[in-house]
C-alpha positions in Angstrom: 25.4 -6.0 -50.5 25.4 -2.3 -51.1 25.7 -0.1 -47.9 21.8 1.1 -48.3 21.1 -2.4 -48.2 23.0 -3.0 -45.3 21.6 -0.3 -43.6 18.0 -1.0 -44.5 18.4 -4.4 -42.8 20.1 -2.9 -39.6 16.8 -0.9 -39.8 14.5 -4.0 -40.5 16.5 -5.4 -37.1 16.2 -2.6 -35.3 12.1 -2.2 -35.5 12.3 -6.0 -35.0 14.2 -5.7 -31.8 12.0 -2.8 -30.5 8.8 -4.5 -31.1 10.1 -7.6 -29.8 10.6 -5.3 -26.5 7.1 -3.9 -26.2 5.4 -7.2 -26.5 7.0 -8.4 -24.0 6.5 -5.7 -22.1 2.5 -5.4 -22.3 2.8 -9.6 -21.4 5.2 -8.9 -18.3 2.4 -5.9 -18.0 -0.7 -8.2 -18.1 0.9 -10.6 -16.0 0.9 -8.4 -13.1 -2.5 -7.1 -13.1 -3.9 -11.2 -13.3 -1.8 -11.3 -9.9 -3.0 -8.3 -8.6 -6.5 -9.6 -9.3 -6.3 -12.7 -8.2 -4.6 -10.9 -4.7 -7.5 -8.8 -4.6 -10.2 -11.6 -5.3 -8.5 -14.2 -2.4 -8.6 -11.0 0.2 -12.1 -10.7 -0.4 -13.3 -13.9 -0.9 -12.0 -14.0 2.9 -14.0 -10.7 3.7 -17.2 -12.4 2.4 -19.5 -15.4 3.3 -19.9 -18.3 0.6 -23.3 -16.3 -0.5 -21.8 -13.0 -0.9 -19.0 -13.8 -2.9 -21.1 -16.0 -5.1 -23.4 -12.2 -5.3 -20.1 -10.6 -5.9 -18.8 -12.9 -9.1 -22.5 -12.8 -10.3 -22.3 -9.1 -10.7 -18.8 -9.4 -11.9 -20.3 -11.1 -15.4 -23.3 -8.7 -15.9 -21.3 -5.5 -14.6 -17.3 -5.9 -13.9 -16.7 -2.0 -13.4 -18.9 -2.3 -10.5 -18.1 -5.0 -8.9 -14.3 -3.8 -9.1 -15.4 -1.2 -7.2 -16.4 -2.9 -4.2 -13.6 -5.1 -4.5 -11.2 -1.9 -4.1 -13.5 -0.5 -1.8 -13.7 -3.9 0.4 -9.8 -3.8 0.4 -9.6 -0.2 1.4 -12.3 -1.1 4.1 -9.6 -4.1 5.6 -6.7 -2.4 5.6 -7.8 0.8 7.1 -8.9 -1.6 9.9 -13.0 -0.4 9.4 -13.2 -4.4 8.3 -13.2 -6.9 11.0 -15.5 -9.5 10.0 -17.0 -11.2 7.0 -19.5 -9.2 5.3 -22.6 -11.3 4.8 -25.4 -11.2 1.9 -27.5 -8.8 3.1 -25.0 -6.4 4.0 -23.5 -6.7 0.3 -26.7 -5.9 -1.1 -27.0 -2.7 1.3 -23.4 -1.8 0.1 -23.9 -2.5 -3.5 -27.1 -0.4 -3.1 -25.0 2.5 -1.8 -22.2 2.0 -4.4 -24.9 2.0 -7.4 -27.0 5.2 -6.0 -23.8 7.0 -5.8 -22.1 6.3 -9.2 -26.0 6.8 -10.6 -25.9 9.9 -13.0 -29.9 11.5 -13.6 -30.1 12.6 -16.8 -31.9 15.3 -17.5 -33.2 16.6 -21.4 -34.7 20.2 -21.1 -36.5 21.0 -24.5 -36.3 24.9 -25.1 
């Protein structure tokens, strides 16, 4: 083999190496945030009643950036101590009620 042949493969190995790396970093990545979800999800599974969290996964397949939200918030809720009890239906409609008219944008068109 000529020496730009022997570097070109050193190259080839290199890239391969590298890649190799990243791939199994974004896996070791993806890895942890399914644990951290499924953390989250057990903690508030706990939080809610059986018809709640039923609500809350419902929601989860129509809109998942919301109901992420009220996971996080739930969990914020708990651990600042605010939480001391399971939250039932009704009172995760009122929150989700709260959540959505907050994060609500108007839109408004003016026509000059």
């Amino acid at each position: 083999m000529s020496a730009e042949d022997e570097e070109l493969r050193r190259i080839q190995e290199q890239l391969q190496a590298e890649m190799l790396a990243r791939q199994k970093e974004q896996k070791e990545e993806e890895e942890r945030r399914l644990l951290e979800k499924q953390r989250i999800d057990a903690l508030v599974r706990q939080l809610l009643d059986s018809e709640a969290w039923a609500r809350l996964k419902r929601l989860e397949m129509v809109k998942p950036g919301l109901a992420d939200e009220v996971k996080i918030y739930l969990v914020q809720l708990y651990t600042s101590g605010r939480l001391t009890r399971r939250l039932s239906d009704s009172e995760l409609k009122a929150l989700l009620a709260r959540i959505a008219k907050r994060s609500s944008s108007d839109f408004r068109i003016r026509i000059m």
